[in-house]
C-alpha positions as CSV (number, residue, x, y, z in Angstrom):
1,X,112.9,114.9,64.7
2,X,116.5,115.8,65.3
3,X,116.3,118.5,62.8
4,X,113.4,120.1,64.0
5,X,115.0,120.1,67.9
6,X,118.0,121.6,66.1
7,X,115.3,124.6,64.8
8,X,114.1,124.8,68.1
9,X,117.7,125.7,69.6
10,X,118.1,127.8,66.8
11,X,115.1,130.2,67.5
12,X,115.3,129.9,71.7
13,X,115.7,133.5,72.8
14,X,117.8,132.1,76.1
15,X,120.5,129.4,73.8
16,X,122.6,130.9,71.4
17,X,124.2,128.7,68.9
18,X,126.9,129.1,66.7
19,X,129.6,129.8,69.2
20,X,133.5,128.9,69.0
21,X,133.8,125.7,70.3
22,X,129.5,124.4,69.5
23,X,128.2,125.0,66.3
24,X,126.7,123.3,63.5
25,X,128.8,125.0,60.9
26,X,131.6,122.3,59.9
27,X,133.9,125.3,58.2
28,X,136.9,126.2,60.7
29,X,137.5,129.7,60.4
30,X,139.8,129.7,63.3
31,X,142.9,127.5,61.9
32,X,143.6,128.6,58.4
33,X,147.5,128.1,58.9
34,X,146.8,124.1,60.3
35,X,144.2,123.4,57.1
36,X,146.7,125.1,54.6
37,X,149.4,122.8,56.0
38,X,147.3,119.6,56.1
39,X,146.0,119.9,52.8
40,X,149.2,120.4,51.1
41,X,150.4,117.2,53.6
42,X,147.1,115.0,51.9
43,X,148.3,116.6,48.4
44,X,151.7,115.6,48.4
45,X,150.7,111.8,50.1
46,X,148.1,111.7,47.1
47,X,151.2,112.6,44.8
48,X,153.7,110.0,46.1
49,X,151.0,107.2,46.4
50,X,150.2,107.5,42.6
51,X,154.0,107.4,41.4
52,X,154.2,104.4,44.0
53,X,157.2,106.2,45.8
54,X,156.6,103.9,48.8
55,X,159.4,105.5,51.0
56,X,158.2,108.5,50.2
57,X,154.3,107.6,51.2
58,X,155.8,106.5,54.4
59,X,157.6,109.0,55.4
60,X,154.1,110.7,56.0
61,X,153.1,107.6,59.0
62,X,154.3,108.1,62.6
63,X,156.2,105.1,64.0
64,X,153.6,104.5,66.2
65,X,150.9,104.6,64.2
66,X,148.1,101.9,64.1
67,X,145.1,101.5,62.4
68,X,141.4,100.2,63.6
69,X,142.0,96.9,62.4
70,X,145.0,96.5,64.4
71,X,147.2,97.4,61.4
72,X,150.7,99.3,62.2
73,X,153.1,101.0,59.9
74,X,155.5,97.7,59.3
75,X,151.6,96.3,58.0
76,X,151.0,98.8,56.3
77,X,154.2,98.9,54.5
78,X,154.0,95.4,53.3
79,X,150.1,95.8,52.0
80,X,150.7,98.8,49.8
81,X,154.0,97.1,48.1
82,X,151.7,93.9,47.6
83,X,148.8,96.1,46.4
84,X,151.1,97.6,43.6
85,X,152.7,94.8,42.5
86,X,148.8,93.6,42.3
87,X,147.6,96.2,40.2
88,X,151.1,98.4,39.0
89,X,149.2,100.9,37.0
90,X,146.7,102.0,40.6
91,X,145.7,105.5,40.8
92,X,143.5,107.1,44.1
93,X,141.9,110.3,44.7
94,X,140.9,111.3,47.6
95,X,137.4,114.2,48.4
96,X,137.8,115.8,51.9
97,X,134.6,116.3,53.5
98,X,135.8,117.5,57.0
99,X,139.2,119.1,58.7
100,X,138.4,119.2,62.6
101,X,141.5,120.8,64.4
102,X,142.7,120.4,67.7
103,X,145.5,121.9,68.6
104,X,148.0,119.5,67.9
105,X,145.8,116.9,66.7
106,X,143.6,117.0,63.4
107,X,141.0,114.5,61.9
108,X,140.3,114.1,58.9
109,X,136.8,113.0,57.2
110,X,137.5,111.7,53.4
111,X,135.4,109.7,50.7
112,X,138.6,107.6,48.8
113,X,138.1,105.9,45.2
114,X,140.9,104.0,43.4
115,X,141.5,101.9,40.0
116,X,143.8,99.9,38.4
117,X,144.9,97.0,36.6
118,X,145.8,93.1,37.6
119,X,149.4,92.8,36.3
120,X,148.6,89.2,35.7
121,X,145.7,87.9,33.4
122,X,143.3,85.0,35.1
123,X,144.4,81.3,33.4
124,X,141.8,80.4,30.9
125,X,140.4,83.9,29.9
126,X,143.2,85.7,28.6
127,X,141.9,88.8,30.3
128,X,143.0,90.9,33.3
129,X,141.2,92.1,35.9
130,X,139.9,95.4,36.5
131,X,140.0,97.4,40.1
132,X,137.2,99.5,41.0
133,X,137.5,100.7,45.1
134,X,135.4,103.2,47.1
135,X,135.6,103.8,50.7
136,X,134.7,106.6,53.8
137,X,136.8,107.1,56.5
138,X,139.0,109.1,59.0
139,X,142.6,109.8,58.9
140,X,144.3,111.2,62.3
141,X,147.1,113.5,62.3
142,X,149.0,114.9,65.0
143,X,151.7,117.5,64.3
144,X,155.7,116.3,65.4
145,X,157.5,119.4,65.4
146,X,156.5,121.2,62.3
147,X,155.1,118.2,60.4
148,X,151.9,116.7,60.5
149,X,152.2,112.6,60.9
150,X,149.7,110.1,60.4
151,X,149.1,108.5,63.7
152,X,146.3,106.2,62.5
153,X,142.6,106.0,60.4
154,X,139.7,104.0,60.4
155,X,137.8,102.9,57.3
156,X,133.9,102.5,58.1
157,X,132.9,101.5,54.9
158,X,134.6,100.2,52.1
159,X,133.8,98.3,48.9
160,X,135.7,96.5,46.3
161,X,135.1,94.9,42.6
162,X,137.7,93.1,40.7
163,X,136.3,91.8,37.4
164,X,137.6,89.5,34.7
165,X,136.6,88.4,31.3
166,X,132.7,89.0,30.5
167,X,132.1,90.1,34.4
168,X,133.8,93.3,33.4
169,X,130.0,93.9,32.5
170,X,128.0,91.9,34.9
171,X,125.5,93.7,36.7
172,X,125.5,92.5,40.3
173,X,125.1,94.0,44.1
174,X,126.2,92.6,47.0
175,X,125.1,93.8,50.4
176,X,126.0,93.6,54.1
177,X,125.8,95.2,57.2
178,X,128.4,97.9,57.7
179,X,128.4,96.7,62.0
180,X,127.6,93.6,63.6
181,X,127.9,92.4,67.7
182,X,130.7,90.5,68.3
183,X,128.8,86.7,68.0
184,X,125.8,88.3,66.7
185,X,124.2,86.8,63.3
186,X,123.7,88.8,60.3
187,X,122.7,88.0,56.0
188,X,125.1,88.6,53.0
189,X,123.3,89.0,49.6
190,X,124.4,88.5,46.6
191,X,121.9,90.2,43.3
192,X,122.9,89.2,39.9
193,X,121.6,89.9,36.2
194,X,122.9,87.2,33.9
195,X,123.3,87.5,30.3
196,X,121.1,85.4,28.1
197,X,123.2,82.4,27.0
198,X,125.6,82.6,30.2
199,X,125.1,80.2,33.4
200,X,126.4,81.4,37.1
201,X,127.7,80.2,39.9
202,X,128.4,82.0,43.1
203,X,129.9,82.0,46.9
204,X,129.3,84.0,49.9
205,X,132.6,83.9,52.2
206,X,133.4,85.9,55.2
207,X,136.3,85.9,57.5
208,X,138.1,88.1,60.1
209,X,140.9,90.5,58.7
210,X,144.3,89.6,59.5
211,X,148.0,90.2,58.4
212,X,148.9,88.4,56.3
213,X,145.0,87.8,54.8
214,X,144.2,84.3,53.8
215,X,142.7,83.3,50.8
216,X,138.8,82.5,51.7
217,X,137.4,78.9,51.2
218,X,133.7,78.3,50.0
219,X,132.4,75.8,47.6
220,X,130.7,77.9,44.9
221,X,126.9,76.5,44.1
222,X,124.6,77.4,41.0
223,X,122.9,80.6,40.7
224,X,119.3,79.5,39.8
225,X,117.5,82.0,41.0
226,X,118.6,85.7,40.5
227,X,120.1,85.9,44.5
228,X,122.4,84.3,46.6
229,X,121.4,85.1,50.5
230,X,123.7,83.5,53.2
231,X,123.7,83.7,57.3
232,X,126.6,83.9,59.1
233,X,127.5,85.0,62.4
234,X,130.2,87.4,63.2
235,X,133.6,86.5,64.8
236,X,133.8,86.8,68.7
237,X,137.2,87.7,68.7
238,X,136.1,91.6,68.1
239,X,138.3,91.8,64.8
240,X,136.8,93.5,62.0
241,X,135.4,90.9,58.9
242,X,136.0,90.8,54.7
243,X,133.1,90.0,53.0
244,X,133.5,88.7,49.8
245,X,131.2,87.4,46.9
246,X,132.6,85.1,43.9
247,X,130.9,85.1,40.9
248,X,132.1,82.8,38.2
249,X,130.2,82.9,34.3
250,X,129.9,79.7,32.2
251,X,129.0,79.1,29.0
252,X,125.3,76.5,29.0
253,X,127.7,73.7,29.0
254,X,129.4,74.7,32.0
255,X,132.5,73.8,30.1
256,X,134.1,77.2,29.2
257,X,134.7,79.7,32.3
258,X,133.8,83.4,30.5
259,X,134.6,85.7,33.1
260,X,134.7,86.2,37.2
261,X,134.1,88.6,39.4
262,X,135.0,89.3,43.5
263,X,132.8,92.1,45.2
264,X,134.8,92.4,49.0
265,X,132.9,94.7,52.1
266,X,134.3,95.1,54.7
267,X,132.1,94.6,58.0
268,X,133.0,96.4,61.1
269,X,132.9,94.3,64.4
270,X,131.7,96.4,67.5
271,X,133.0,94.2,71.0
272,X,129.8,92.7,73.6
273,X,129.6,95.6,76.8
274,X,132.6,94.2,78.9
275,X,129.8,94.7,81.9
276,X,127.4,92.0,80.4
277,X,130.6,89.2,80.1
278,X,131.8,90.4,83.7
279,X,128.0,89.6,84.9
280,X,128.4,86.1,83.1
281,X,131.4,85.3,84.5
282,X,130.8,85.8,88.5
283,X,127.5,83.5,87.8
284,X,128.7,80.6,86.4
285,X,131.8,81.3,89.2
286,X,129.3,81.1,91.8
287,X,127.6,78.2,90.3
288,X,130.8,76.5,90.5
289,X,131.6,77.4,94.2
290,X,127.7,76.0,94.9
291,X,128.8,72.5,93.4
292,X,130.3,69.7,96.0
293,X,133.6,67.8,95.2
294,X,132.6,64.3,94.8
295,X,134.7,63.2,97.5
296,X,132.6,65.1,100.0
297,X,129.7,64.5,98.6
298,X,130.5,60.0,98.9
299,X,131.9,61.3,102.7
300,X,128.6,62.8,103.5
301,X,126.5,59.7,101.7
302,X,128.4,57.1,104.2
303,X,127.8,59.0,107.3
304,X,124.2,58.9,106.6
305,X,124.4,55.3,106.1
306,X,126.5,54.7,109.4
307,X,123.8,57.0,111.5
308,X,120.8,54.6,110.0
309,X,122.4,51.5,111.0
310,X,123.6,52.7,114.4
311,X,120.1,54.0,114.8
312,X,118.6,50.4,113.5
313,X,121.6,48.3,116.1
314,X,119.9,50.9,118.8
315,X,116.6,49.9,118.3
316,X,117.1,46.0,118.0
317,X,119.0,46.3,121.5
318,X,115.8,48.0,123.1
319,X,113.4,45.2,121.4
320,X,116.0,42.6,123.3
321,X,115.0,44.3,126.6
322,X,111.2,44.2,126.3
323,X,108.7,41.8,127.1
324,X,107.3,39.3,124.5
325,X,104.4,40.5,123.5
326,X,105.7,44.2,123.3
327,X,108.6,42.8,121.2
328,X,106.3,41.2,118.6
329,X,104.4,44.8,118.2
330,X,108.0,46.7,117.6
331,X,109.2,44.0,115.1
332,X,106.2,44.5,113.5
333,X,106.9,48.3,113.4
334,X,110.5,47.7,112.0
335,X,109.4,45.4,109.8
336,X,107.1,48.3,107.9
337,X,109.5,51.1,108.5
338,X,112.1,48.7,106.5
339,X,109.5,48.1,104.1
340,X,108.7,51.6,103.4
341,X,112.9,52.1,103.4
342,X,112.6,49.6,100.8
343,X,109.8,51.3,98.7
344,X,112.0,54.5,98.7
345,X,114.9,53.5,97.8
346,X,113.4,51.7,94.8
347,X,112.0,55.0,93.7
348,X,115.0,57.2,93.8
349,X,116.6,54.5,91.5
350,X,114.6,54.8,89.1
351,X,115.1,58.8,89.1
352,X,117.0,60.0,86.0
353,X,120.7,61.1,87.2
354,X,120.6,64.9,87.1
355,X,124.0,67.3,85.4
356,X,125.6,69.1,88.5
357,X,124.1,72.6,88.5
358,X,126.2,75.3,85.9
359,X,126.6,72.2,83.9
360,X,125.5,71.2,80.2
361,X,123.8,67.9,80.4
């Protein structure tokens, strides 16, 4: 549909696409000196990141730079150390897929994919674990004199496998959605292909992403059938969410751990419409307002029950000044209308108690 609308604009005799500042063409002929100086920027931050010249990687980061998972360049700082004392031997490389200019501002569109090697091996298995990252995203530069700095970036989809022992060759998918509503529920699933003679077992953990990260806690349960579905719901604090599926291979006895493997995705978290909460917030405000303090409300109850015995002394003084025989008829008449006082109040006791209005019972 879209294309088709595009193919319309194309061939209208009154529009006229492919002008300076609207066109679908994504090559920008019009700032060769800005690309030529941001790709030999991403080159030489490529460069540095691979010989893990840290001070050298930073250099690249404005000081005020910040990241869309609330990241800034102190973070930063500490995550890349930790990830190459982690895996000492990481490599990246990095495909450009778009360089949009702006004056003095430029975004970069980039598909990332790193490797490497745990420095440690995992207890029992005398085997290390291999690194295997992918991830899209944009990186935003704005130039500071005659340098381009990196003033933040946001990763919109990423996935990670670290696998030990026989998981090195485990076939298995895990899958989630790339953006959930803050609150909203969503599935993880986990897919795997066992090897005959190997049991399984497997967890589905999720958490918001944090510095520092904790470690995720989830009791891991057989893997009987060939996938592992959970549903969870998303964090309503509008921070961002790591996926992450543990798969741990046994030998039939369950005796012998032969090899693990952690798949990670990361799961974007989009905020509610700040309209919809506002709307929420004047009701149950006015519901509040609506409610009585209790104090008033036992104020109010006694005056009723001073005006109905005023209006019962009032009408005992009158029967005092009539004759006999009209007295007897307007006892009578009190005598029902207490009666049927009697009948009511009996009913409203038994009436369940009611929650104040805006109020769980």
């Amino acid at each position: 549909m879209l294309g088709s609308s595009a193919l319309a604009l194309e061939t209208s005799p009154a529009i006229t696409l492919g002008s300076q500042d609207f066109t679908l063409d994504t090559e920008d002929k019009e700032h060769e000196k800005e690309r030529k100086e941001i790709e030999n920027t991403l080159s030489n931050i490529e460069t540095l990141w691979n010989a893990h010249n840290l001070d050298g990687v930073m250099a690249n980061y404005s000081d005020d730079y910040v990241n869309n998972d609330g990241l800034d360049k102190k973070a930063v700082t500490t995550l890349t150390q930790d990830f190459w004392k982690t895996y000492p031997d990481a490599k990246s490389v990095s495909k450009t897929k778009q360089v949009r200019i702006e004056g003095h501002f430029a975004t970069i569109e980039s598909r990332d994919m790193a490797v490497g090697t745990t420095s440690k091996e995992m207890p029992g298995m005398s085997s290390k674990g291999e690194l295997q990252s992918l991830s899209e995203g944009q990186l935003y530069l704005k130039k500071i004199g005659n340098t381009w700095k990196i003033v933040g970036d946001r990763i919109d989809y990423e996935k990670v496998k670290v696998a030990f022992g026989l998981a090195k060759q485990l076939n298995a998918v895990f899958t989630a959605p790339e953006q959930v509503k803050a609150g909203k529920q969503y599935s993880a699933k986990l897919e795997v292909s066992l090897p005959p003679g190997l049991f399984a077992v497997g967890s589905i953990t999720s958490q918001p992403l944090r510095f520092p990260q904790p470690n995720p806690t989830d009791s891991p349960r057989p893997l009987e059938a060939p996938a592992l579905e959970r549903v969870m719901s998303a964090n309503s604090e509008n921070r961002n969410e790591l996926l992450t599926a543990t798969v741990i291979l046994t030998n039939p006895m369950r005796t012998s751990v032969m090899g693990v493997s952690f798949l990670t995705r990361r799961m974007n978290v989009i905020s509610e419409p700040a309209q919809a909460k506002d709307e929420v917030q004047v009701a149950e405000s006015d519901s509040k307002l609506s409610r009585k303090h209790p104090a008033i409300e036992k104020k109010e109850e006694k005056k009723l029950e001073d005006k109905k015995l005023d209006d019962k002394k009032s009408d005992e003084s009158k029967l005092d000044e009539k004759k006999p025989e009209d007295k007897k008829s307007d006892e009578k008449k009190l005598d029902d209308k207490a009666g049927q006082d009697i009948k009511l109040d009996k009913k409203l006791d038994e009436k369940p108690t009611a929650a104040p209005s805006g109020e769980s019972k």
